[in-house]
N, C-alpha and C positions, 0 to 999 in steps of 0.2 A: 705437757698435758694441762698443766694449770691455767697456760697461755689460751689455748685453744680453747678450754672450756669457758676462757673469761671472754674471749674475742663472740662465741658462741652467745655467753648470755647478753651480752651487747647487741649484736642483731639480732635477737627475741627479743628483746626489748623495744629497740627503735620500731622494729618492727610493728609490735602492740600497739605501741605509741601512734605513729603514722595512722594505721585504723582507727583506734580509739577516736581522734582528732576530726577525721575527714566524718566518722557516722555523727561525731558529737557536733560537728557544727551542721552537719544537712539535719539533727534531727529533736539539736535544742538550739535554733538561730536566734533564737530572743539573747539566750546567753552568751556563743560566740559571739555573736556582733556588738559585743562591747570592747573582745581584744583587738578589731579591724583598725582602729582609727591611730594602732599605736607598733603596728607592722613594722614603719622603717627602726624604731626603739628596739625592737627583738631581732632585727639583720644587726644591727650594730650591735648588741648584748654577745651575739651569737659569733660575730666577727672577732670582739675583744677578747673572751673566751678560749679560742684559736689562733690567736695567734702568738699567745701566753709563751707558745716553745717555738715562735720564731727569731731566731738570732738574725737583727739586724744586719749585721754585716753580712750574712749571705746573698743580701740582697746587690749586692755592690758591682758580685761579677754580670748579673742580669743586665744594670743599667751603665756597665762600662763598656759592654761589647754588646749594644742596643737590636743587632741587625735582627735577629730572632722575634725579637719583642715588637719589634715596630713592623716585622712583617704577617704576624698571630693579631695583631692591634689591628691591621687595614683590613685584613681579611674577616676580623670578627664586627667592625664596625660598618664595614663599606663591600666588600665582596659579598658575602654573607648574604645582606638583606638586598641588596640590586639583581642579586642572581633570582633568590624569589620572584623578586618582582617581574622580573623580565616573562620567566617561565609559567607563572601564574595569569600573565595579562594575555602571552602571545603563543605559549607551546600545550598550555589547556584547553583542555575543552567538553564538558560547556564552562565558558571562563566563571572564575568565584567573581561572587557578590565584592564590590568596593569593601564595604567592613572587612569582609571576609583576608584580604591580602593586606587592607589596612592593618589588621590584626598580627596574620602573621610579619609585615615585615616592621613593625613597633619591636614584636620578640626576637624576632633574630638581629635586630641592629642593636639593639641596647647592649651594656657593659657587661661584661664578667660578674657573676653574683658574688655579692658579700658572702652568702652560707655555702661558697665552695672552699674555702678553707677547712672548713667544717667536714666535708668531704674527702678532699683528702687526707687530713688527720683520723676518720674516722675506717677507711679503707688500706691507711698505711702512706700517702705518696708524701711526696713532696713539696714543701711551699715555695720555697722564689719564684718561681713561673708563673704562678697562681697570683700570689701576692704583686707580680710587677704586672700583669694584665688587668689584675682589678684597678691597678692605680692608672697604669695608659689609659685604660677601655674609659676609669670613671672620670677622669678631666676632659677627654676629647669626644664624647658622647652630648653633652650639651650642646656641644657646637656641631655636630656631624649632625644628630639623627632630627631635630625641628629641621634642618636646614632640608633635609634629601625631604622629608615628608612633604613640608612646601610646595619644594622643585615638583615632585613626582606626582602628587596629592592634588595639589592646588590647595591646599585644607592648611591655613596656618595654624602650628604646633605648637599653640602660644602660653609656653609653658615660661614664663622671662627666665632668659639662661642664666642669668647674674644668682635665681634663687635654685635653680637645678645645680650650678655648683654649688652652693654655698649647702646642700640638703647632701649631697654626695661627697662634699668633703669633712662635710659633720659627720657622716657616718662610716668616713675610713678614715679621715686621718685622726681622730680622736681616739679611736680605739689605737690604733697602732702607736698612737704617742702614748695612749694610757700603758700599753704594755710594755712598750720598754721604757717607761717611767719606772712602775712597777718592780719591772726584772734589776732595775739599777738601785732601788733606796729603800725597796720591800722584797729581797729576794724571796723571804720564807713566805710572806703571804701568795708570795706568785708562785711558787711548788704546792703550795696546797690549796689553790685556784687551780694550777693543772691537773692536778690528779682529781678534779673534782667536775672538770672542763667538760666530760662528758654528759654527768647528769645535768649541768646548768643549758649544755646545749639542748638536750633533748625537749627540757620544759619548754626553751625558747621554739623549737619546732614546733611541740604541741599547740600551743598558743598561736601561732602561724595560724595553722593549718585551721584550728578551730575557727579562726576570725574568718579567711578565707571562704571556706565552705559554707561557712553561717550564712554568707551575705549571698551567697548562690542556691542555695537550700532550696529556691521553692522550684526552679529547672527541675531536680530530681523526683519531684511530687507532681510536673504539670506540664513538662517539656522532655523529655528526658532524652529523645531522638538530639536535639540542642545540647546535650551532655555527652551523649556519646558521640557527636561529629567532632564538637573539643576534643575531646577526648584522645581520640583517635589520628587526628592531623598532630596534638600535644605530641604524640608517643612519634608519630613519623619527624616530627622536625627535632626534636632529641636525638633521635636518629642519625639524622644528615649532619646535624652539629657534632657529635661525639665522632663520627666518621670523619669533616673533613677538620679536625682537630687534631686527631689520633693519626690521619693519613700525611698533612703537611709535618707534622714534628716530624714525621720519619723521613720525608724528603729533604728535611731543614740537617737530617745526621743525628738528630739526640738519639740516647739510650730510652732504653725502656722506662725507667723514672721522667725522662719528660719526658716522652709519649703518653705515657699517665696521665702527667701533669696539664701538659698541652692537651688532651683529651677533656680533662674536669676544667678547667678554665673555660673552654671554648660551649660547654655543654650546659654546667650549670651557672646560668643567666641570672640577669639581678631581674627574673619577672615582678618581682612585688612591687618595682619602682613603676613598671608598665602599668600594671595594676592599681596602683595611685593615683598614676595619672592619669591612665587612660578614662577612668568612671569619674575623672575629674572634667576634662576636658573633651572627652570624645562620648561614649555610651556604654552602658555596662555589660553591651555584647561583647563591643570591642576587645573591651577587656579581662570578659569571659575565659580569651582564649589561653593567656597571661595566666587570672588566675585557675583554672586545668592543668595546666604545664605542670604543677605540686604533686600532680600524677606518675608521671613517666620521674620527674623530679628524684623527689624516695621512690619508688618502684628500682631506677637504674642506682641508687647508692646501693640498696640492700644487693642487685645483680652483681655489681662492680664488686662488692665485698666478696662476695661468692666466691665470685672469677680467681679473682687476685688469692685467696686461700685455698683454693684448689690448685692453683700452679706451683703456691708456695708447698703444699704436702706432696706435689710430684717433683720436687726435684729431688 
């Protein structure tokens, strides 16, 4: 009972939280948009936090028996976004707008997100899976997704890939070496960092979410039809992601932990880096869509919680 009522005030919480976040930045933008410029600082804050209770060596059988990983890796960087594309240019109709596919296929090609660890710690599952996708998806995404854009675009991607890794590997591989730094010559500070990993997460959400929304605030005051088309293609490609994530683990033979696993990996995406870029380098439609995504985002952790504690009290 204890358990339950804890797991309970943990999603009312997040829950508040998430709201809180998305009204405070559409409705004090002056304020958010001080936390926007420090986004990837809080996927990494948020990342180290999480992976406080992963034991390295689990991660060993993942990349000794690669065939799983390298084929969630092609599918989440190069299936993925070519299938959009293809379907979007030639099986629609009336076809979307150039931004419009630019948009979706920036999100669906990019990496595994840093705050799905976060996820599944927070819903229960399991990290190897998780943890070895963010690491494939985050070194061969600099070199994959400029390159397809290019090809397909015509529009060079001209993010120099030398700084795309060196921004992606700063914000995994530092946290993952801080924590089992940590776990080896600070056991005790790193137990009482875990059991603390919850609340540090949440703030780092909040702060997300506030910086995000800030910078899109005046859509909901003056466009809002522009809010709910994101909005609502957001929730549909969440969709098709957690489906054909959820669907290949199960063709691939895992158990229901990777299914999970392979699920939250393939679904929740590192959009904040799209969103970096995109308002960097493309337009802040672009990357409108990136940042919406925060929607179905938390919407599907709080669902996913649900699900996963409803199966666990019927068995």
């Amino acid at each position: 009972m204890v358990n339950e009522n804890s797991n309970n005030d943990t999603f009312y919480l997040l829950s508040i939280v998430i709201l809180l976040s998305m009204a405070g930045g559409i409705m004090l933008p002056s304020v958010g948009i001080l936390f926007k410029p420090y986004l990837l600082i809080w996927l990494g804050l948020l990342l180290f936090f999480n992976l406080i209770r992963l034991d390295v060596t689990d991660l060993v059988p993942i990349f000794a028996s690669p065939r799983n990983l390298l084929i969630l890796t092609i599918v989440k960087l190069a299936i993925i976004p070519l299938g959009f594309y293809f379907i979007l240019n030639y099986m629609v109709y009336p076809k979307p707008s150039t931004d419009t596919i630019l948009a979706i296929f920036l999100l669906s090609g990019v990496s595994t997100g840093l705050g799905s660890p976060f996820v599944a710690n927070f819903v229960g599952s399991k990290l190897p899976i998780i943890i070895g996708l963010i690491i494939t998806t985050s070194f061969a995404v600099p070199f994959i997704l400029p390159a397809l854009v290019y090809l397909l675009f015509k529009s060079q991607f001209s993010i120099p890939m030398l700084d795309m890794v060196l921004l992606l590997s700063g914000a995994l591989l530092v946290p993952l070496a801080a924590s089992h730094i940590m776990k080896k010559y600070a056991y005790a500070t790193t137990q009482m960092l875990d059991k603390k990993s919850l609340i540090f997460s949440i703030v780092f959400i909040f702060l997300m979410n506030f910086g995000v929304f800030a910078e899109y605030s005046h859509y909901f005051f003056f466009d809002i039809t522009f809010v709910l088309d994101n909005v609502l293609i957001a929730f549909l490609l969440f969709c098709v992601y957690g489906f054909v994530g959820y669907t290949l683990a199960r063709l691939m033979g895992l158990d229901k932990q990777g299914r999970i696993s392979a699920f939250i990996a393939m679904t929740w995406v590192n959009n904040m880096l799209v969103v970096v870029f995109a308002q960097q380098f493309f337009n802040i439609q672009i990357a409108a869509l990136s940042a919406f995504f925060n929607v179905p985002y938390y919407v599907g952790i709080l669902i996913l919680k649900l699900t996963l504690a409803r199966e666990i009290r019927h068995r």
